[in-house]
C-alpha positions in Angstrom: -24.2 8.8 17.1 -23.0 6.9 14.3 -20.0 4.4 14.0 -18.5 3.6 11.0 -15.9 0.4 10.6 -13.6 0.3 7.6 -11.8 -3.1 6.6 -8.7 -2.0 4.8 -5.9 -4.7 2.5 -2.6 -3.6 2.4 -1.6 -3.2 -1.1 0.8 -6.1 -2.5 4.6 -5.5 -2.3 4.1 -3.7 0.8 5.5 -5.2 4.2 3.0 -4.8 7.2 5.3 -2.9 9.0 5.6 -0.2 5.9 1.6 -0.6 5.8 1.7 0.8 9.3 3.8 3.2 8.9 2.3 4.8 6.4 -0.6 5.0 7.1 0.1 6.4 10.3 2.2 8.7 9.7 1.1 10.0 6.3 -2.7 8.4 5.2 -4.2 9.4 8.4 -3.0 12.8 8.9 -4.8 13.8 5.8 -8.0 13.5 7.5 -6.9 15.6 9.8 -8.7 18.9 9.0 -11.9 16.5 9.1 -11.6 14.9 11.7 -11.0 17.6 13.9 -13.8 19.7 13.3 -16.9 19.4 16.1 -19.1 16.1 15.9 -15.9 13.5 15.4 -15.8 11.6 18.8 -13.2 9.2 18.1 -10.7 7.6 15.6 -9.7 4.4 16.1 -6.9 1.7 13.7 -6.1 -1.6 14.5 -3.9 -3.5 12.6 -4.9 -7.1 12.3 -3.0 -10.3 12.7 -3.8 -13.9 11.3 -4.9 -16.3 14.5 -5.1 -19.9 15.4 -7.7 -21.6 15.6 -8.0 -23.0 19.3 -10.2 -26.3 17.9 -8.8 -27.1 14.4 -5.0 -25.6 15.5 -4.9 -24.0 12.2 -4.2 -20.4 11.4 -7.1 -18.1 9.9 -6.8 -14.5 8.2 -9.4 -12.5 7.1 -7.3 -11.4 4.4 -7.8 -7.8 6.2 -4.8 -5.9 7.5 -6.8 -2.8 9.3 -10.1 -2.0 11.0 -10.4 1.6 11.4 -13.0 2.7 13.4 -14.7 6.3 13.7 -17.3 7.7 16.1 -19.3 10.8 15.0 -22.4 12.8 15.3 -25.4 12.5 12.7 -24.5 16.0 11.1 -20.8 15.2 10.7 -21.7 11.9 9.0 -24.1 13.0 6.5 -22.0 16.4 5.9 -18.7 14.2 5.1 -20.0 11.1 3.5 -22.9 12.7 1.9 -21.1 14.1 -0.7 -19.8 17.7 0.6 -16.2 16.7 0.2 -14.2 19.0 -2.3 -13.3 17.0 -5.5 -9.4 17.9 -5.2 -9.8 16.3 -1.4 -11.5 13.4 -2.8 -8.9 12.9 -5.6 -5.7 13.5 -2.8 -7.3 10.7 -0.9 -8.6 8.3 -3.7 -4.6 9.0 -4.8 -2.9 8.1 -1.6 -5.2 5.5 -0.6 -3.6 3.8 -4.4 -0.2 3.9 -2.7 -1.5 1.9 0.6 -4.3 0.0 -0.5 -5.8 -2.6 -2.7 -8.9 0.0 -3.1 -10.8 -3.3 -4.1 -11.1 -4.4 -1.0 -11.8 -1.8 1.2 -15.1 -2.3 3.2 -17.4 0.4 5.1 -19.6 -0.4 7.1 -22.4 1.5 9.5 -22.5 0.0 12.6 -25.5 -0.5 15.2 -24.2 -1.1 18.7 -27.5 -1.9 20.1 -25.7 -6.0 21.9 -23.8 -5.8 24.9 -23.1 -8.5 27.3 -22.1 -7.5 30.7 -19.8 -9.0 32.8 -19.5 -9.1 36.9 -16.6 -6.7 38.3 -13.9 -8.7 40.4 -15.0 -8.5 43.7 -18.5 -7.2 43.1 -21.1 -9.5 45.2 -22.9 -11.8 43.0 
């Protein structure tokens, strides 16, 4: 099983609110045909907001405005990212994706989720 995490900026002159929107209710469903197939295990967004600092009271962005997060079987991953997408697919998304984002700073990453800290139930005897 392979995750991959994608950091997405929205594109200037968009509002967050169109940001979301769009993407899901148009970006996304052009994966559709993908991400249906056998070997996707999950599909994840989250839109990020700025935070505050708890010690220093001051207010921290990444500069990010989506994580999206995918969940899929060795096969799928190599199949789709190893170059067996259809160049008119490719150019769609590379074209919609100049609508939504600033395609400079979009950020994939493979993830190994190998470090987990587990925590007692309420109630369990300790």
């Amino acid at each position: 099983m392979i995750k991959v995490v994608t950091l997405f900026k929205r594109k200037d002159g968009i509002s967050h609110q169109e940001f979301r929107d769009y993407y899901e209710n148009h970006h996304c469903k052009l994966f559709d045909e993908y991400l249906k197939r056998p070997g996707v295990k999950r599909y994840v967004r989250r839109y990020l907001a700025p935070s505050l600092d708890a010690i220093s009271g001051e207010v921290h962005s990444s500069g990010f405005d989506a994580l999206m997060e995918l969940w899929v079987e060795d096969d799928w991953f190599d199949s789709y990212y190893g170059g067996a997408l259809d160049p008119e697919f490719r150019a769609l998304i590379a074209a919609d994706e100049e609508k939504l984002f600033d395609r400079a700073h979009i950020y994939k990453h493979t993830v190994e989720e190998e470090c987990e800290t587990e925590f007692p139930r309420p109630g369990a005897a300790g």
